[in-house]
N, C-alpha and C positions, 0 to 999 in steps of 0.2 A: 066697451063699457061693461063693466062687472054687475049686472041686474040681480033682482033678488030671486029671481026664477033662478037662474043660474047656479045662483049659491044653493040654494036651496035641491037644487037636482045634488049638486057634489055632496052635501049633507048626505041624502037618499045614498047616494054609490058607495061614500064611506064608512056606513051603517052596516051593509048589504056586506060589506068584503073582513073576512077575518083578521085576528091582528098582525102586525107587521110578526111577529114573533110566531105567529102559528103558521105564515107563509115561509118562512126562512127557516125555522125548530134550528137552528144554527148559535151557538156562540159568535159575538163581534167578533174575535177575531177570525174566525173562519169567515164570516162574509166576502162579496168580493170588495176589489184593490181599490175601487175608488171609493174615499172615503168622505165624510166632507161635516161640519160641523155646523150648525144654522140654528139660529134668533131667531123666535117666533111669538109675538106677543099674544097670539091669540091660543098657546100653548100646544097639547100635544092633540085635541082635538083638530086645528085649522090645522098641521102638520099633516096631520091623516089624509085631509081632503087635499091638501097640496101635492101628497105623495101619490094620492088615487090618478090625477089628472095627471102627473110627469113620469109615474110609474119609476116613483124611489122607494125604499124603504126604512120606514123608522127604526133604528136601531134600539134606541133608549135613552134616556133620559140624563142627562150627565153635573144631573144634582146642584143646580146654582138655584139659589133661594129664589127665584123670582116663577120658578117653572117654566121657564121660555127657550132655554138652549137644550138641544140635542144631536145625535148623532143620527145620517144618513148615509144608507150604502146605495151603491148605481153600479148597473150592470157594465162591465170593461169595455163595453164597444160604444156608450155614451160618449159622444162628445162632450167632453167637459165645459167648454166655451160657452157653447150654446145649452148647455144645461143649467147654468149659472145665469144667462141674462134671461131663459124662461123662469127660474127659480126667484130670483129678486124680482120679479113683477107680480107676484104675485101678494093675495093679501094676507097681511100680518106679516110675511116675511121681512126681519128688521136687515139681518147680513148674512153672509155664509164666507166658509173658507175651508181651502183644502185641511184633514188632519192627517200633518205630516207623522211621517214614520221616523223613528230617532232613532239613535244608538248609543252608547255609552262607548267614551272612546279614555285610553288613559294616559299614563306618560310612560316613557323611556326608561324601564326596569334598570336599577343599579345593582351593584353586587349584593351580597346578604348580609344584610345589618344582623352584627353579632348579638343583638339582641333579645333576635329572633330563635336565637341558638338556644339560649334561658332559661327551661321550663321549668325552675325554681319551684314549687308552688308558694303561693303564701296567700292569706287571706284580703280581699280586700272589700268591704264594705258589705261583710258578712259572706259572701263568696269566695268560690276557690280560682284565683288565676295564676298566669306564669309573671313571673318577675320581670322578667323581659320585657312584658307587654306594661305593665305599673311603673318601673324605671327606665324606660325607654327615652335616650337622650330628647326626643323632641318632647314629651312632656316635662323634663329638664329647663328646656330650653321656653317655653312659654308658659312657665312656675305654675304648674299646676296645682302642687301638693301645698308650697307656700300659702296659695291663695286660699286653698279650705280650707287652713288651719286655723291664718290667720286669720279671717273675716267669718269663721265657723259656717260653710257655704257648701252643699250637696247637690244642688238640684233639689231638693226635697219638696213636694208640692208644686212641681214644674212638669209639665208633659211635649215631650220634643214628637213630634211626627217627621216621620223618615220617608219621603217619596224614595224608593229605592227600588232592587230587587227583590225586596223581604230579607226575612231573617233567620236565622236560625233558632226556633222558639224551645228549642231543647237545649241551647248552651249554657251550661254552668253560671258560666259568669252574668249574664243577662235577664234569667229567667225569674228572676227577682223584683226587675221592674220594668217586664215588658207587658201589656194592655193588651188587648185585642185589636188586631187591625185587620185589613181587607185587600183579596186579590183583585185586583180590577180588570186581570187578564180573564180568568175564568170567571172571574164575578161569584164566587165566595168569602165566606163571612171569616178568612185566616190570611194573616201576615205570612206564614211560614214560605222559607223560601225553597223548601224543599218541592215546591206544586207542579212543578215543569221539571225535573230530572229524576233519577234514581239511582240505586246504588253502585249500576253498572256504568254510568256513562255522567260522572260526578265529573266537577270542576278538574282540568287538567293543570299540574303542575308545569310550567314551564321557563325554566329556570337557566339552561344552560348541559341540563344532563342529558349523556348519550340516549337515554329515551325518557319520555314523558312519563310522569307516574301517576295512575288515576287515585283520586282520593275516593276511597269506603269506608265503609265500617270497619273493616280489615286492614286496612293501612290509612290510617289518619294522617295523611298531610305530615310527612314523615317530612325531615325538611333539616338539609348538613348544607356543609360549603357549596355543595353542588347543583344541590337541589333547593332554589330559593321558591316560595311558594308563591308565585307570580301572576296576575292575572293578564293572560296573554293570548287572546284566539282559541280556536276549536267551536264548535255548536253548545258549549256550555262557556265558553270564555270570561264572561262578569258573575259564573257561578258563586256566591261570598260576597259577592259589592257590597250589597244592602247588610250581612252579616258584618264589615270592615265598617262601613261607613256608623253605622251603629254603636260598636265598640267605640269608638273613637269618641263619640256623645257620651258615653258610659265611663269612659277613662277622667275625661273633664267633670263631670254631672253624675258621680256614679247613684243617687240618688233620685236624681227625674227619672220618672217616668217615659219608658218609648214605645213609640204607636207604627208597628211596621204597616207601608201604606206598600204593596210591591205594583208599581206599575210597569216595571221590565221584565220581560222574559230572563231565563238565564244567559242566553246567550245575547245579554244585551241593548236588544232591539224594545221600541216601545210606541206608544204615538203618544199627541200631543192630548188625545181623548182622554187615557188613562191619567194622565197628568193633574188633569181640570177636575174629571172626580176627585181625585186622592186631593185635592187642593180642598178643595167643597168640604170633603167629606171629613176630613181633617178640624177645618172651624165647626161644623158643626159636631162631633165630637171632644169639644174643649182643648184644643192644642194650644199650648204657649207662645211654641217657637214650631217653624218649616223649614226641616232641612233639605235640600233639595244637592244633591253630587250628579248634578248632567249639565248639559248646555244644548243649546241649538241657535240656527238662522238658516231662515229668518225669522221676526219674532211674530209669535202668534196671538192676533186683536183678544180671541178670547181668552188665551192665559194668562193676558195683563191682564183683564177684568177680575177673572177668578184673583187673582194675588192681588189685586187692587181690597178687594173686599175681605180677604183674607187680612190684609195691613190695619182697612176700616173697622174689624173686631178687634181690634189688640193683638194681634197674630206679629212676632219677628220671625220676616222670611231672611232666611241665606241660600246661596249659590254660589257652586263652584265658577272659576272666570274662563276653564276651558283650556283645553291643553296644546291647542295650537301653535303656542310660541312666539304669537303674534300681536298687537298693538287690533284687536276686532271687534267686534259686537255680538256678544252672546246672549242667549235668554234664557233662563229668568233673570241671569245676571244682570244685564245692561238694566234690568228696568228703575225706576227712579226710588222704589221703595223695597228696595234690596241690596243685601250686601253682597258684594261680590268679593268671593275671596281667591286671590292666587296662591303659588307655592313657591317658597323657598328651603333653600338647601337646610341641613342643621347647622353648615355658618354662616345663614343668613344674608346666603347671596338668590335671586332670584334663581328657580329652577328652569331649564334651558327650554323645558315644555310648555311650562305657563304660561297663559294669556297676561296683558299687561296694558297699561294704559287707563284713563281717566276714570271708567268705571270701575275698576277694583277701589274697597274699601279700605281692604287691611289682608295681608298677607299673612301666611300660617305655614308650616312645615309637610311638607308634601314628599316627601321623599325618600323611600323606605320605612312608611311608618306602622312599628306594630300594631295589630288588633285583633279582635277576633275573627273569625274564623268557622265556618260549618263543621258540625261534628267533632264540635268540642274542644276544637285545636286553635291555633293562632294563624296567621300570616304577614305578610309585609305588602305595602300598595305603594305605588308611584303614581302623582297624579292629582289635578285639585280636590278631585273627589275627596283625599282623604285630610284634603286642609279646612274646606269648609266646613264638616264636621267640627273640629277644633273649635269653630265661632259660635256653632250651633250650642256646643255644651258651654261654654261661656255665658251665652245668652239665659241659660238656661238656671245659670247660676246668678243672674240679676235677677231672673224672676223669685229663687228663692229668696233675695234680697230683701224685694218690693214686688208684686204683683202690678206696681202700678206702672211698670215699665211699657214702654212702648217702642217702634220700628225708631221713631227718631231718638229717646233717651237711650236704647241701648245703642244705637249706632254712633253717637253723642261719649257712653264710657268707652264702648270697645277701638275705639278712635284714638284711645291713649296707646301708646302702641310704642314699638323700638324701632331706630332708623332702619333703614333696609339699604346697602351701598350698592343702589341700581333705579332707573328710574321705570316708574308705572307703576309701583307697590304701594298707591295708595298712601294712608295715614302707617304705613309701617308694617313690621311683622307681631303678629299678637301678641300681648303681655297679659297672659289671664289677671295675673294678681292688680296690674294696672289697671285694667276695665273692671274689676270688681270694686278698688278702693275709691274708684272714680263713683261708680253711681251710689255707692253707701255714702260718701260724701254729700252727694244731690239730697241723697232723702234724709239726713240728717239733718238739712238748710230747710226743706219744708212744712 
């Protein structure tokens, strides 16, 4: 039985003992390897006393409106088992769960799309980019340019947050409407994706050439038939993601506003903690739209919550369907209040890597597509990563419509869509111009 004497001593002991943070002076992710996430309704004081008596430690606080979720580390020789059924007995604790470690994984590199070749310059929406990257057959192919002509649509007054790798807050083409956003690895107050690498040991090119070429200051992402700019392994491997997946919002939405949220390392790797923040931290920062280019399983109770609540403010989440190849269940994909997007070819055949099956919403162009790029250059991505995107800046573009859009009216226009000849593509592959003429319809009728 839990007496008041009892409580009352753990009060006195977690008084007595310094904070979790002056015992560890450590960064999360230096903590050790078991990590674990935990509901606590009595906040981060009853955490304190739970952590005194099982000798955990409270990591921090991982931003959900109510004060009751946070991160916990435990020492590697912990039985996890038995630390878990002494942990839920105890009081205020609601649930816990392990937080898994992720990765960012992509699809199966094609040759180099001559688009990529392009560096044209020409202006676009007051910025200088390459041609290649503005006429690039996949924004051809899902009428980008049609659809802001016609329906006069920018993103303008729309804010996309990018759970990603960060971004590059120096590139030309972006620096115009990118916002301030947050490392949730180091837990600073900068999206930049440069925070985890340097100039020596920069994203590697891996393309097919007899040797890898590091990208610098010195040699920008230099990129011929040979050398396709590919994101492919090394300790810096997804170096650019969060900078691709970006662009791609920018290309469709060059107008919204984007909120780089970096919760991958470069090389990748991330947990499900940095996720939950950057999800949180995103609604309460006024985001529109959540792009999300990763997947995982299995799915994690509290990053349904977070997106749950995320969808309950007006929030449209998307996600990628994951590059497995396979008929699976990914997350955040699978979850009910999101879109999941897979990849097809640019003619519109399903891509050999993407996930497929009843959860995808709507398929988008995944393969070989340009975008920006660190250090001011372009590159090319394989992968849903760079499809989802596509929906996000879509999305983005309902909201300059109407503000009054939500998870089900835009998933309602962006549902208009072109056939796909293959099955598990969802309502089809995107028709920006289609999902746009569809919800100016809606609010025209209101």
């Amino acid at each position: 039985m839990k007496c008041y004497r009892w409580i009352m001593f753990l009060i006195l002991l977690a008084a007595a003992m310094p904070p979790a943070s002056a015992q560890q002076g450590l960064p999360w992710q230096q903590l050790p390897q078991l990590r674990l996430l935990v509901r606590d309704n009595l906040g981060l004081g009853g955490l304190k006393i739970t952590c005194a008596v099982l000798n955990c430690n409270v990591g921090g606080s991982l931003g959900d409106p109510a004060g009751q979720l946070f991160l916990i580390t435990l020492n590697t020789s912990v039985n996890l088992n038995s630390f878990l059924t002494g942990l839920l007995n105890q009081v205020g604790i609601v649930d816990a769960e392990v937080d898994q470690q992720l990765f960012l994984v992509e699809g199966t590199a094609g040759p180099v799309p001559e688009s990529l070749i392009d560096s044209t310059p020409l202006t676009y929406y007051g910025a200088p980019v390459w041609d290649g990257y503005v006429n690039q057959p996949a924004a051809v192919i899902v009428r980008v340019l049609p659809a802001q002509s016609t329906f006069n649509v920018t993103g303008a007054g729309s804010l996309v947050a990018m759970i990603d790798t960060g971004v590059d807050t120096q590139h030309p083409a972006l620096v115009p409407v990118l916002v301030p956003g947050y490392n949730f690895i180091n837990n600073t107050p900068s999206g930049s994706e440069m925070g985890d690498v340097n100039e020596s040991t920069a994203a590697v090119l891996d393309g097919g050439s007899p040797a890898p070429a590091v990208v610098n200051s010195s040699t920008i992402a230099v990129v011929n038939e040979s050398t396709a700019a590919v994101l492919d392994g090394g300790p810096n491997g997804d170096f650019g993601h969060g900078t691709m997946t970006a662009g791609i919002v920018h290309l469709v939405a060059p107008q919204a506003q984007i909120m780089p949220l970096k919760a991958f390392a470069a090389d990748g790797s991330g947990y499900v903690s940095n996720i939950i923040r950057a999800t949180y931290y995103a609604v309460q920062h006024g985001a529109d739209v959540l792009s999300m280019s990763f997947s995982f399983s299995p799915s994690a109770n509290e990053m349904a919550t977070a997106i749950n609540y995320a969808n309950s403010q007006g929030v449209i989440c998307v996600a990628s369907a994951g590059n497995s190849g396979a008929d699976v269940q990914v997350y955040p994909a699978a979850l009910p209040n999101v879109m999941a997007v897979a990849s097809v070819s640019d003619y519109g055949t399903p891509s050999s890597f993407s996930n497929y099956g009843p959860d995808v919403w709507v398929a988008a162009p995944g393969e070989g597509v340009i975008s920006t790029y660190p250090y001011g250059t372009y590159s090319a991505g394989w992968g849903t990563s760079f499809s989802a995107p596509f929906v996000s800046g879509t999305a983005a573009l309902l909201v300059n419509v109407s503000a009054n859009v939500n998870q089900q009216s835009a998933a309602a226009a962006i549902a208009n869509a072109q056939p796909v000849s293959g099955n598990g593509m969802g309502n089809g592959e995107l028709d920006v111009y289609q999902s746009v003429q569809a919800w100016v319809a809606t609010v025209n009728q209101q």
